[in-house]
N, C-alpha and C positions, 0 to 999 in steps of 0.2 A: 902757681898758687891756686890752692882752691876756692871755687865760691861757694857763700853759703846757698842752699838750694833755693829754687822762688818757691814752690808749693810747702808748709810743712804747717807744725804746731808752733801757734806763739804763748810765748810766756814772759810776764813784765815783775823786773825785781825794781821795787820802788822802796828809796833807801834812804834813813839820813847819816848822812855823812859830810865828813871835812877832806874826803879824796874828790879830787876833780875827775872829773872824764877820761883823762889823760893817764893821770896816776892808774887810776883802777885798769884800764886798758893794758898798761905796762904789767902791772899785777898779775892778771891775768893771761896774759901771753906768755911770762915767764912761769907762771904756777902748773900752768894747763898744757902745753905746748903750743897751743894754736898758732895758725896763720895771720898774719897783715893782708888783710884786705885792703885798707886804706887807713887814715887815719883815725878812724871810731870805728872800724868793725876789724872783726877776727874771723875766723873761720877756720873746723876741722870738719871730722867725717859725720857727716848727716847735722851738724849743729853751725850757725852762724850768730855771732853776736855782735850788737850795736849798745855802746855805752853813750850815756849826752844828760845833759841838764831836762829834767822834766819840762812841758809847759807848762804856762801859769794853769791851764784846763785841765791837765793833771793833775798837776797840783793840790787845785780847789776838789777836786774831783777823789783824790786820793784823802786828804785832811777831814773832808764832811764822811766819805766809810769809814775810814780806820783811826782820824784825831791825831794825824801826823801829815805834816807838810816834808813829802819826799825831796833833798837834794842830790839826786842820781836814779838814773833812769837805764835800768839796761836789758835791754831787749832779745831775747832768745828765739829764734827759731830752729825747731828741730825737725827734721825728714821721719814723716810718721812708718816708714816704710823699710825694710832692710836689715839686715846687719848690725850695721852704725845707731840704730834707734836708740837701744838701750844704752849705749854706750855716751850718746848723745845726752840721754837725762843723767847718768850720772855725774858729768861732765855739768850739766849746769847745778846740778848739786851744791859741786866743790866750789865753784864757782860763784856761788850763793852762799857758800861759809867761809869763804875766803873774805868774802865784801862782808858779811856780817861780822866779823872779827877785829874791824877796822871801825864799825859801824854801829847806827843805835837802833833804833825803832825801823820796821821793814815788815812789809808783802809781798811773797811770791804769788802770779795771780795767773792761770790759767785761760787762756780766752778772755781777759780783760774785768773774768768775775767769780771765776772758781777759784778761792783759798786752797792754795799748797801749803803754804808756812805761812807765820806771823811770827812777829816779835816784837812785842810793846811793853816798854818799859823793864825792859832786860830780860823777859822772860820767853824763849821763844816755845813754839805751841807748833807742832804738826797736825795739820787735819785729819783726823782719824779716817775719816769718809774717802780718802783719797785712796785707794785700789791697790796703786805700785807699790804704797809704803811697806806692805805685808806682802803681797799677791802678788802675782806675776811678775815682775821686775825685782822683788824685795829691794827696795831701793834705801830702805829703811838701815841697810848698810853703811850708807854714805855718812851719815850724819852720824859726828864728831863733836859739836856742841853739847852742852846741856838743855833739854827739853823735857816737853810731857805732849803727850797725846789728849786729843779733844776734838771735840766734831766742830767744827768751824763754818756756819752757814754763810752760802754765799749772800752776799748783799747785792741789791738791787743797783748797781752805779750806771 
């Protein structure tokens, strides 16, 4: 079994939803292929993920930026290095549309404060300002949803 790597990028999808921890964990092992780690984490090449109930400092923390009290919390980290990189963001991509589809109001957050995506009140929004969506990675491939583009400043959390 592989582990997810210690050094990499982290990125936090804060969600609400009516899937537990567990659901989404199954969700996503079968959707994605990933590895069992153990019981909340997964893990393939250059990406490792941790699904769990936010804290309540999340929580608070998440509802005063964005006006939504997250129930799920799932934690990406990706190996900024290699091969597996881009494969790696794609992967939490889908992984981020798969839990949105099940799902209502969300924040992809880069380092705990750079907006990737939002989505509030049914309408989700990509950050224009974000690089890969276009450029380098086109990552902008991934997404299957219905969206709009927008420059998304980061908030001070």
């Amino acid at each position: 079994m592989r582990e997810a790597h210690q050094l990499g990028l982290d990125y936090a999808l804060s969600l609400c939803t009516d899937e537990l921890p567990a659901e989404a964990l199954d969700l996503l092992a079968n959707r994605l292929e990933l590895e069992w780690v153990d019981a909340s984490r997964l893990s393939g090449t250059a990406i490792g993920l941790t699904v769990r109930e936010p804290s309540r400092d999340w929580q608070a923390m998440i509802k005063e930026g964005f006006h939504f009290t997250p129930d799920l919390l799932v934690l990406f980290r990706i190996h900024p290095d290699g091969e597996g990189h881009e494969q790696a963001l794609r992967l939490m991509l889908r992984a981020a549309q798969f839990l949105l589809e099940r799902g209502r109001d969300a924040v992809l957050l880069f380092n705990g404060e750079h907006i990737i995506l939002q989505r509030f009140q049914g309408q989700l929004v990509l950050n224009a300002d974000y690089g890969d969506w276009t450029d380098g990675f086109r990552l902008v491939d991934e997404i299957w949803l219905s969206h709009e583009w927008r420059s998304l400043p980061s908030l001070p959390l």
